[in-house]
C-alpha positions in Angstrom: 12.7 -17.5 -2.4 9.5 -15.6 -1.5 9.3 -12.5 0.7 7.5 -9.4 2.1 6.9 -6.8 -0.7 6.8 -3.4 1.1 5.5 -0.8 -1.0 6.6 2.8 0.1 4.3 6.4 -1.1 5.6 8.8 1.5 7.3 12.0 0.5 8.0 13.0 3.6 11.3 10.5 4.4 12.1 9.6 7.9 9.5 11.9 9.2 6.7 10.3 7.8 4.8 8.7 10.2 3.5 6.1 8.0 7.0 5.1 7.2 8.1 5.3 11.3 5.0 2.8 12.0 5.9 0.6 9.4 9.2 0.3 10.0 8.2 -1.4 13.6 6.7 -4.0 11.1 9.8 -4.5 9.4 11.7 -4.5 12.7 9.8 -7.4 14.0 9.6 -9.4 10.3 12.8 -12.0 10.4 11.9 -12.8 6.4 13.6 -11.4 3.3 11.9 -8.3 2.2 11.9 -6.1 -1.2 11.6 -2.7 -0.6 9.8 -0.5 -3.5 10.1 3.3 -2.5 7.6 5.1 -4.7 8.5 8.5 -3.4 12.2 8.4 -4.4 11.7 6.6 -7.8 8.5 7.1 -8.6 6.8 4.8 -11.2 5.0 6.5 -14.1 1.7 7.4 -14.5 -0.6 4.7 -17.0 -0.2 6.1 -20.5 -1.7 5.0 -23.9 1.5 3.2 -24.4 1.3 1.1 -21.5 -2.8 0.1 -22.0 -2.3 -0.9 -25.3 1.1 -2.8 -24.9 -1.4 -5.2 -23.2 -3.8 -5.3 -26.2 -1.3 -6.0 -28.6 1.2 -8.6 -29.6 4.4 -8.1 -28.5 5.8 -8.6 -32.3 4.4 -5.5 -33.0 4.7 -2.9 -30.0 6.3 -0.1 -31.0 9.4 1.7 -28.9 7.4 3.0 -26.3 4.9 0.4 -26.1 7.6 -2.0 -25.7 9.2 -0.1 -22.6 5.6 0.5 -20.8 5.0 -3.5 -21.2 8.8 -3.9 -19.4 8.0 -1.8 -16.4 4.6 -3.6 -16.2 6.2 -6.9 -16.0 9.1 -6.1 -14.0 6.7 -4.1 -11.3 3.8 -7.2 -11.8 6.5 -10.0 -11.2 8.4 -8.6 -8.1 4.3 -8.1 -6.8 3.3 -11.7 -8.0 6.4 -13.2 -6.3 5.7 -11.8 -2.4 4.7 -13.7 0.2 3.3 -11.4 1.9 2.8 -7.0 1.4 3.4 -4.0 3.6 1.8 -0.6 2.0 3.0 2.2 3.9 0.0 4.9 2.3 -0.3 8.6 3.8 -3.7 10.3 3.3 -2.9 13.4 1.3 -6.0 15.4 0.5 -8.4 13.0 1.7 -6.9 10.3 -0.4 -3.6 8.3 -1.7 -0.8 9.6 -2.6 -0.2 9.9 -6.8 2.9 7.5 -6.5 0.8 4.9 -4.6 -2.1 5.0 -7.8 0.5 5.4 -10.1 2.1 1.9 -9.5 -1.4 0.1 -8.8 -2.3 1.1 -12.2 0.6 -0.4 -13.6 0.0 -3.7 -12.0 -3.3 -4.3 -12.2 -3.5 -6.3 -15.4 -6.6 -8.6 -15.8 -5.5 -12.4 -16.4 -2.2 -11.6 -14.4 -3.4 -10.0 -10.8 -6.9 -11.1 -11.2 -9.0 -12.5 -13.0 -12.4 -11.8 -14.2 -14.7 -14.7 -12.4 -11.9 -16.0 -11.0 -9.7 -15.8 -8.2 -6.6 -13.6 -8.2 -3.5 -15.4 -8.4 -2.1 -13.8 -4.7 -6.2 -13.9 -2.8 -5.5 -14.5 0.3 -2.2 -13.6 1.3 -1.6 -11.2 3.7 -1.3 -7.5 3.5 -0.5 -4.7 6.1 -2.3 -1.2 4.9 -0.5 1.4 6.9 -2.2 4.6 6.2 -1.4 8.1 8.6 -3.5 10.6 9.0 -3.4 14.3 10.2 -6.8 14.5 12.2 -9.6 11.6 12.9 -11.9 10.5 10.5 -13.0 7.3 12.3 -17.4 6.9 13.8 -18.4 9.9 15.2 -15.9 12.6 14.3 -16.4 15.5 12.2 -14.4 14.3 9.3 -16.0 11.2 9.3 -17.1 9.8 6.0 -14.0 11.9 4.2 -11.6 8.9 4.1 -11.3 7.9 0.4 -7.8 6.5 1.1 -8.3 3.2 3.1 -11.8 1.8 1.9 -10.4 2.4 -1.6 -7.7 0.2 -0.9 -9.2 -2.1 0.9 -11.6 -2.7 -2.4 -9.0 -2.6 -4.9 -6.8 -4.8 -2.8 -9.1 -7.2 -0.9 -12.2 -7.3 -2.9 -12.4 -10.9 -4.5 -13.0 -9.6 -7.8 -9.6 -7.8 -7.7 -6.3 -8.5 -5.7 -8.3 -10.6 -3.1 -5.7 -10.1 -0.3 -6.2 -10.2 3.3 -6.0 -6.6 4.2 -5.6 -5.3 8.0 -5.1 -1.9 8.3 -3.0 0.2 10.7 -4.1 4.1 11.2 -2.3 6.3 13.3 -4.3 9.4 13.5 -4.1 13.2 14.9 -0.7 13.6 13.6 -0.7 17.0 13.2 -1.9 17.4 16.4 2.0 18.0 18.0 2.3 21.1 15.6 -1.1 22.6 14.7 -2.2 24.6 17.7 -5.8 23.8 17.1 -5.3 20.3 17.4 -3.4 20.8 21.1 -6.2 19.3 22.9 -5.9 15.5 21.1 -2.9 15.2 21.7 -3.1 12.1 24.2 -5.6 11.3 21.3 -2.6 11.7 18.9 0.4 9.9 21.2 -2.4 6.9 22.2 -3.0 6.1 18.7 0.4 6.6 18.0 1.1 3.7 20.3 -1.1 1.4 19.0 -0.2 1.9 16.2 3.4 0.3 16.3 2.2 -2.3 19.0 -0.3 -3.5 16.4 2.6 -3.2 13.5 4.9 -5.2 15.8 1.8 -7.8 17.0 1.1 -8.2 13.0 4.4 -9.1 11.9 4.9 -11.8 14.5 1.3 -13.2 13.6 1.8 -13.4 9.5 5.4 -14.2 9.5 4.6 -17.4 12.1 1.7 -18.2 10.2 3.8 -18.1 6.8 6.4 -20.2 8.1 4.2 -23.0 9.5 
C-alpha cells in the first residue's frame, strides 16, 4: 500500500508554523500517510561509514559500515515507497534545517534515487515543500536573493538529474512579524500570507490526492 511520506525538520513543535500549515495538508489528505519527524529523532549526519558502505560489498562491511548501510536502506525504502511527499522545512539562518540535510544525505544514493542519465525512480510524483519564514525574501524585498532554503530544494528534489519530483512550494512569510516590534507594520502582510498559506495547503491536498486516485 503506497502513501504520503511527510518528512518533518521543525524544532519548534506545535508552534512551528511550518508544521501548523502542513498539518492543514494532512487534514485534508484522506490517504495513509508515514510520518518521519526529524526534529524528535533526528537521523545522523553522512559519515565515512555510511559513503563507503555503498562502495563496498556487503560481505565485507565492517560493524559500523554495516549499521550506516541499514539506516540508508530503511530511510531510502520508506522514501522509494510514497506516493506522494510532504516536506515541512523552516528557514533557519537563511537555509534548511541540519536534520532536513542530514536525512537527504542519507538517501540520496545514485542508482537507487536517481540515476546518472537516467530518470529517478520517483520523477514525477508529487511533492509539497512547505518552508516558513520570519521576514519576506520574495521580488522586490530587501532580503531578496537570501533564500538558499527553497531553490535548493527545489534542485535537489525536482531537478531531473536528481529526485525529479514535482515540487510546489508553500511559503508563509513575516512570521515574526506578531512578536518582533520592528516587524509590527507587516503584519496584515504576515496574517494574509498566513491564510494562503493553509488555503493553498488544503487546495493541494485535494488536487494530488484526486489526481493519485484516478
Amino acid at each position: 500500500m503506497s502513501y504520503l511520506l511527510h518528512i518533518d525538520s521543525s524544532s519548534l513543535g506545535e508552534a512551528s508554523v511550518s508544521r501548523q500549515v502542513a498539518r492543514s495538508f494532512r487534514d485534508q489528505w484522506l490517504g495513509p500517510v508515514v510520518h518521519r519527524d526529524l526534529a524528535a529523532s533526528p537521523v545522523p549526519h553522512l559519515d565515512a561509514a555510511g559513503i563507503t558502505a555503498r562502495i563496498t560489498d556487503p560481505a565485507l562491511h565492517t560493524p559500523e559500515q554495516a549499521k550506516s548501510a541499514a539506516l540508508q536502506d530503511e530511510l531510502i525504502e520508506e522514501f522509494l515507497g510514497a506516493e506522494a511527499y510532504l516536506f515541512t522545512v523552516p528557514m533557519y539562518n537563511l537555509s534548511m534545517p541540519s536534520v532536513f540535510k542530514a536525512w537527504l544525505d542519507q538517501i540520496l544514493v545514485m542508482d537507487r534515487t536517481f540515476v546518472h542519465n537516467g530518470l529517478s525512480p520517483v520523477a514525477g510524483r508529487p511533492a509539497v515543500l512547505v518552508s516558513a519564514r520570519g521576514g519576506g525574501y520574495g521580488p522586490g524585498t530587501p532580503n531578496e536573493g537570501l533564500d538558499y532554503v527553497v531553490p535548493t530544494l527545489k534542485a535537489v528534489l525536482g531537478h531531473d538529474r536528481l529526485l525529479g519530483l514535482d515540487v510546489t512550494t508553500v511559503i508563509p512569510e513575516l512570521t515574526m512579524a506578531p512578536v518582533a516590534p520592528a516587524l509590527a507594520p507587516l503584519l496584515p502582510l504576515h496574517e494574509a500570507s498566513m491564510t494562503a498559506a493553509h488555503e493553498q495547503a488544503r487546495r493541494l491536498a485535494t488536487t494530488i490526492g484526486t489526481s493519485r486516485a484516478a
